[in-house]
SELONU-532550 format. One record per residue (C-alpha): residue in one letter; x, y, z; residue number from 1. Coordinates in steps of 0.1 Angstrom, whole numbers, plus 5000, padded with zeros to 4 digits. Layout:
N
+---+------+------+------+-----+
! r !    u !    v !    w !   k !
+---+------+------+------+-----+
! a !    X !    Y !    Z ! NUM !
...
+---+------+------+------+-----+
This chain:
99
+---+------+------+------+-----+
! r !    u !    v !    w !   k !
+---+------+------+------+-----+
! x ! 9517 ! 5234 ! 5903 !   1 !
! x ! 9488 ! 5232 ! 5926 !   2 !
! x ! 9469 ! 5214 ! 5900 !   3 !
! x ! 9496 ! 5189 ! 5902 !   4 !
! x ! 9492 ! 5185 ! 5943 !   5 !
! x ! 9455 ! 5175 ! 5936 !   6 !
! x ! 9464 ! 5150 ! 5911 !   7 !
! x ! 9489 ! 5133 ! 5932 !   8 !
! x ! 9468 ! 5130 ! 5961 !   9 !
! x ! 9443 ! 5116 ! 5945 !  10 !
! x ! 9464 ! 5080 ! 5946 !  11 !
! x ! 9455 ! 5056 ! 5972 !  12 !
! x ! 9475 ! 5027 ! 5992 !  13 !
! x ! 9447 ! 5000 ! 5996 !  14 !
! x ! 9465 ! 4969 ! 6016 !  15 !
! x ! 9453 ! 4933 ! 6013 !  16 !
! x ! 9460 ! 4905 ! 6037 !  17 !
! x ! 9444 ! 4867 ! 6026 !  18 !
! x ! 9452 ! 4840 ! 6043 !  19 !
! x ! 9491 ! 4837 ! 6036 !  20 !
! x ! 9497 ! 4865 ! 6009 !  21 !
! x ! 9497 ! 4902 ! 6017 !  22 !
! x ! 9492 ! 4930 ! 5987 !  23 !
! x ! 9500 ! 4966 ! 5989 !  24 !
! x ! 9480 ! 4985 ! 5955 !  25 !
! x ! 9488 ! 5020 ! 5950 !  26 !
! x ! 9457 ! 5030 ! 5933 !  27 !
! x ! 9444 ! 5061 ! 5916 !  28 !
! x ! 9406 ! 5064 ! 5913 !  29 !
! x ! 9398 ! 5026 ! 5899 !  30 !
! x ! 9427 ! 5016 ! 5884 !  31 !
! x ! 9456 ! 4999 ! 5897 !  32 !
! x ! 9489 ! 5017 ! 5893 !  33 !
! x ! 9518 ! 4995 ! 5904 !  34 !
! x ! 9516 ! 4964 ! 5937 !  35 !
! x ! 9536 ! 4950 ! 5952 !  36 !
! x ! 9533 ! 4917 ! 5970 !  37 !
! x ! 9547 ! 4893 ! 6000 !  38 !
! x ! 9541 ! 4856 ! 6020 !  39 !
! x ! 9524 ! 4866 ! 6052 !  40 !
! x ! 9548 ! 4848 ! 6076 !  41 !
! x ! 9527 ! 4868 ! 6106 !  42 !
! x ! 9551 ! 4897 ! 6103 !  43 !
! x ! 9527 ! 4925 ! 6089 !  44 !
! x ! 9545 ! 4951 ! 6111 !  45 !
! x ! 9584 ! 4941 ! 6099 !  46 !
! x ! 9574 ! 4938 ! 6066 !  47 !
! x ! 9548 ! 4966 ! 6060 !  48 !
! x ! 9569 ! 4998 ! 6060 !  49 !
! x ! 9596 ! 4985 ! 6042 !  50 !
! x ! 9575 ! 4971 ! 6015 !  51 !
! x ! 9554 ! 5004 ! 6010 !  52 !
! x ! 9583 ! 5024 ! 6011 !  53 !
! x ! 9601 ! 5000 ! 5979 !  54 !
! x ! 9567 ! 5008 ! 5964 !  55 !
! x ! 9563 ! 5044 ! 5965 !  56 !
! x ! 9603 ! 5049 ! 5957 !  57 !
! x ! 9592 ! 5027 ! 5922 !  58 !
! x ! 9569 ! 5053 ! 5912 !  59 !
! x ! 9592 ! 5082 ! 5927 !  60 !
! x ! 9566 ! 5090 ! 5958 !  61 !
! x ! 9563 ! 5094 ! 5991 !  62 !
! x ! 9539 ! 5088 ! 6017 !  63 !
! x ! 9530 ! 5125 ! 6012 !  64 !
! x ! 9512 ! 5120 ! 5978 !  65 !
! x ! 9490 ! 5098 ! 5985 !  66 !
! x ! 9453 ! 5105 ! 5999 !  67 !
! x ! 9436 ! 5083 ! 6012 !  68 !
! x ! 9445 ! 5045 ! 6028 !  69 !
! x ! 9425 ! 5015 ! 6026 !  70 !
! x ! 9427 ! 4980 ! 6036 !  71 !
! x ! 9407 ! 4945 ! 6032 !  72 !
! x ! 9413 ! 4910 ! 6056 !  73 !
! x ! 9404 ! 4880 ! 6050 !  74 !
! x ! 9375 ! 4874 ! 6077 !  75 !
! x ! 9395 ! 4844 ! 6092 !  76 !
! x ! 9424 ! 4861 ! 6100 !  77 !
! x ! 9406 ! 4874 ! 6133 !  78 !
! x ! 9408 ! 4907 ! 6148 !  79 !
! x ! 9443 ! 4906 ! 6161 !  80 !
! x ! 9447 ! 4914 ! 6122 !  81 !
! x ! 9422 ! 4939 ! 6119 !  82 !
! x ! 9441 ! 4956 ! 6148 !  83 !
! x ! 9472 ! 4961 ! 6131 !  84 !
! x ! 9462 ! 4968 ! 6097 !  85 !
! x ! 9437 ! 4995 ! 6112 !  86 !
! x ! 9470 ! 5004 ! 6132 !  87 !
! x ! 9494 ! 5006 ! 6098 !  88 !
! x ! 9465 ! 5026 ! 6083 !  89 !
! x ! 9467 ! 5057 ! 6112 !  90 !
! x ! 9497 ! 5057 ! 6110 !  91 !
! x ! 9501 ! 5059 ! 6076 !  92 !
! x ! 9478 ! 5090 ! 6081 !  93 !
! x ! 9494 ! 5106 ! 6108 !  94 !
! x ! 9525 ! 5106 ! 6089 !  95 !
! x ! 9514 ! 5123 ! 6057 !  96 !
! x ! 9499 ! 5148 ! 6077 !  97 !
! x ! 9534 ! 5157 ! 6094 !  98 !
! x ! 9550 ! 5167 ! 6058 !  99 !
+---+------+------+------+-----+
């Protein structure tokens, strides 16, 4: 079972935000494992949670198995964007650590 932990963890949530689309990977090592995707209508925070959570339920996860979080912004979006996604990302942290 243990063996199993390690290679759950090993999976990755790596968010990406261009200039109108947003994309949620769930990643293990290089490979893409399932996405899922939505129109950035400048509502990161509404949308985020409910999106990974749609995500994670579709591969029968939860925030718990997955180890490491990752995200990429398109550099016009400015840093009000960088602020929120860096936000998401500690949370998302936080959280696993309180299972």
């Amino acid at each position: 079972m243990k063996s199993d932990k390690l290679w759950v963890n090993m999976k990755k949530l790596h968010l990406i935000i261009n200039e109108g689309n947003i994309t949620l990977h769930l990643c293990e090592g290089d490979s893409i494992v399932d996405y899922i995707e939505w129109v950035d209508d400048r509502d990161l925070l509404e949308k985020f949670f409910v999106q990974c959570d749609l995500l994670l339920k579709r591969q029968e996860m939860d925030i718990s198995h997955i180890g490491d979080f990752s995200h990429d912004l398109d550099s016009s979006l400015g840093v009000t964007s960088e602020r929120i996604a860096t936000t998401i990302m500690k949370s998302l942290s936080f959280a696993r650590t309180q299972n």
